[in-house]
C-alpha positions as CSV (number, residue, x, y, z in Angstrom):
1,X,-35.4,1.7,-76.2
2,X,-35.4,2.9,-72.8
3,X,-33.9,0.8,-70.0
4,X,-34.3,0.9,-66.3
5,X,-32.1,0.1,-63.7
6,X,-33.4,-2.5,-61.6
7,X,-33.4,-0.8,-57.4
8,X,-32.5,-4.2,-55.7
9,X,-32.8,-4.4,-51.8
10,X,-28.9,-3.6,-50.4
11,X,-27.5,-7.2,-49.1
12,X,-28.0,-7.8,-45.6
13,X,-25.4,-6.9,-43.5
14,X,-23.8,-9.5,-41.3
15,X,-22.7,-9.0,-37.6
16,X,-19.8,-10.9,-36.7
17,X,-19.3,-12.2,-33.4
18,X,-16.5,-11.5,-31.3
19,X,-14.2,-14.0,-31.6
20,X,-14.6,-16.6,-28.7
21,X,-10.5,-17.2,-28.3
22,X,-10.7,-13.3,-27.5
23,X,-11.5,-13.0,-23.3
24,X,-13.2,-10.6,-22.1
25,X,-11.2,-8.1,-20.2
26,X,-11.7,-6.7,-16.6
27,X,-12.4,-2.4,-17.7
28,X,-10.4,-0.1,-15.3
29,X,-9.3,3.3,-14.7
30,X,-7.0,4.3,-17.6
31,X,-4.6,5.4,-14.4
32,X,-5.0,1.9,-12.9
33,X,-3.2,-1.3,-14.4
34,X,-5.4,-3.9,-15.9
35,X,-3.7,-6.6,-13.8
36,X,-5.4,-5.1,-10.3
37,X,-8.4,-2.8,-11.4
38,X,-9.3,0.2,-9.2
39,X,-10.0,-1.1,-5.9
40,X,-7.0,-2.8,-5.8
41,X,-5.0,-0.5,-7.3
42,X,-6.0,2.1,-4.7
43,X,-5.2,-0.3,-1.8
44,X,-1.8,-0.6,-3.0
45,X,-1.2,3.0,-3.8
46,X,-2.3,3.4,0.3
47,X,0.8,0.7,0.9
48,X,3.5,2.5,-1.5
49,X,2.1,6.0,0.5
50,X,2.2,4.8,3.7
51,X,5.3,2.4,3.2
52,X,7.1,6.3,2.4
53,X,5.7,8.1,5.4
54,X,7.1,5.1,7.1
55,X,10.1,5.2,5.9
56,X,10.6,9.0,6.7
57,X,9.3,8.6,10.4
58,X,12.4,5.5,10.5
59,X,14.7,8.0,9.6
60,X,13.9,10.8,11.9
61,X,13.6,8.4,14.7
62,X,17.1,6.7,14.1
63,X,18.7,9.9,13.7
64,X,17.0,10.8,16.7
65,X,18.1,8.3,18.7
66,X,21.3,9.3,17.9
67,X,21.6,12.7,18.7
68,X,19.8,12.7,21.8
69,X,23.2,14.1,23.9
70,X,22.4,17.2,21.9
71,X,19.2,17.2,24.2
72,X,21.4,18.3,27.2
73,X,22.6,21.7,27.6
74,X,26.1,20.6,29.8
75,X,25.4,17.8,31.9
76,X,24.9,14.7,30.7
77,X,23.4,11.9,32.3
78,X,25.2,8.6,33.0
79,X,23.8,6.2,31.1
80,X,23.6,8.6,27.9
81,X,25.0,6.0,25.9
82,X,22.2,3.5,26.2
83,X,19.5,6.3,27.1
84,X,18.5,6.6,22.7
85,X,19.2,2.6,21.8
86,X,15.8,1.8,22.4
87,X,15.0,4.4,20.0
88,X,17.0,3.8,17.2
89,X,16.3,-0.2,17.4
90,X,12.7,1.0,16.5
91,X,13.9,3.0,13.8
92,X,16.0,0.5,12.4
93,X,12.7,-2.1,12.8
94,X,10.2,0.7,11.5
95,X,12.7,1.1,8.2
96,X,12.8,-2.6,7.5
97,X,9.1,-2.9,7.9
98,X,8.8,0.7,5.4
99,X,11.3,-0.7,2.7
100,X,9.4,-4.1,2.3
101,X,5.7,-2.2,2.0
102,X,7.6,0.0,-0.8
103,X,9.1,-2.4,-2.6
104,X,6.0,-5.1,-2.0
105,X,3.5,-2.4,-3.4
106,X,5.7,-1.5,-6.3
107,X,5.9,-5.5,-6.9
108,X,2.0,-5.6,-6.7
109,X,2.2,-2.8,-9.5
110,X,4.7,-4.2,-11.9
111,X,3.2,-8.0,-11.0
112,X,5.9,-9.6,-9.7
113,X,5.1,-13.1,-8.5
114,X,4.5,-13.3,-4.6
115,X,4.1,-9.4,-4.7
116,X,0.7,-9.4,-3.9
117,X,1.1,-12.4,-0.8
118,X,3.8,-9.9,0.8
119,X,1.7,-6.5,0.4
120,X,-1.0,-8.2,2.1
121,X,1.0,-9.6,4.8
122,X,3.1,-6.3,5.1
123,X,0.3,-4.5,5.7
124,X,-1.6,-6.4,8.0
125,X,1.6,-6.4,10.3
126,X,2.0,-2.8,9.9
127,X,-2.0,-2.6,11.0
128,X,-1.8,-4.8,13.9
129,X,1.6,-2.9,14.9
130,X,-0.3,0.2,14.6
131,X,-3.5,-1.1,16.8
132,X,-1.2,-2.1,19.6
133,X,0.3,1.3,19.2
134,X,-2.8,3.0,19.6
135,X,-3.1,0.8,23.4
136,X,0.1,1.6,24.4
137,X,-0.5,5.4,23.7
138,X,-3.6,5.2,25.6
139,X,-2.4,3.4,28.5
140,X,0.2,5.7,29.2
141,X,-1.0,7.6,31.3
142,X,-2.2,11.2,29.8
143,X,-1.5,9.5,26.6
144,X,-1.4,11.5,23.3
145,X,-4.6,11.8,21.5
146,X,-3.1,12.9,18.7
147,X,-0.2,10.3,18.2
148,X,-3.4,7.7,19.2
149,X,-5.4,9.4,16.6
150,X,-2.2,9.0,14.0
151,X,-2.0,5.3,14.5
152,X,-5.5,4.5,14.4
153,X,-5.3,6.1,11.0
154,X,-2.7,3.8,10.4
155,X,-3.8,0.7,11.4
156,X,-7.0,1.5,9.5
157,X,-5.7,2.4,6.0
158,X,-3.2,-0.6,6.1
159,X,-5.7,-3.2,7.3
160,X,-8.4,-2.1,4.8
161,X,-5.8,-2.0,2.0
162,X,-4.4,-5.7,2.9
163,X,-8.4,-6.9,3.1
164,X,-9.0,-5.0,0.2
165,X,-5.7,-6.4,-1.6
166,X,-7.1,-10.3,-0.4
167,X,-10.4,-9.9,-1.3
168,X,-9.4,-9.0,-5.2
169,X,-7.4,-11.5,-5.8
170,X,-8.7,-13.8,-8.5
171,X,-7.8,-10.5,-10.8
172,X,-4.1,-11.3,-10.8
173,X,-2.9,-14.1,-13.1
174,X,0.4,-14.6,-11.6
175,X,0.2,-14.8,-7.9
């Protein structure tokens, strides 16, 4: 007796569905955190950056400020005591201003509630700031292109990196 095996038709295969509890996620640069996605992540990168160049300008314009009797070879002027306060009061300003974009833009990265509202703000001060600067270079007269040039940088890269940080906004879930 010979018997055959019967070939059968294999089962059909069934395709589950994701799950509908599971949400689907935003996709971003491996390099960028979920939380922001590129765009966003860029513009505060731009902040941290700038916040740090910022912060070294501060510096060099305090310390500045107060060396400026080194200037004069052997006679000083009279009012050498106020002549670098004006100098070092901007410093002083310029390094508050650079320590909050720093530590706003590392808030933005690491999600910290409000992080996001002061990063925007932040830098929309620092690009109005910069904006004015550029005037005031240019209304001096023989101004300094480059300086002017330097600022309008400025005041560009913060102010598209505060839009850029307002406009993507619905991607944070704790601000």
């Amino acid at each position: 007796m010979v018997t055959s095996k019967k070939v059968g038709k294999p089962a059909p295969r069934v395709i589950r569905s994701a799950s509908r509890s599971v949400a689907a996620r935003h996709r971003s640069h491996t390099l960028a955190p979920e939380h922001l996605g590129e765009m966003a992540s860029i513009a505060t990168l731009v902040l941290g950056v700038g916040g740090v160049a910022l912060l070294i300008t501060a510096v060099s314009m305090v310390v500045g400020g107060l060396t400026i009797s080194s200037r004069y070879a052997a006679s000083l002027p009279p009012n050498i005591g106020s002549l670098g306060m004006p100098q070092v009061l901007g410093g002083i300003g310029i390094l508050l201003l650079a320590i909050g974009l720093v530590a706003a833009a590392a808030a933005v990265f690491l999600d910290v509630r409000g992080g996001r509202t002061a990063a925007i703000a932040l830098g929309g001060i620092v690009a109005v700031l910069s904006a004015a600067g550029v005037i005031g270079v240019m209304t001096i007269g023989g101004g300094d292109r480059l300086v002017a040039v330097a600022l309008l940088v400025g005041a560009v890269a913060f102010g598209a990196s505060s839009i850029l940080l307002l406009r993507t906004r619905h991607h944070s879930a704790s601000d």
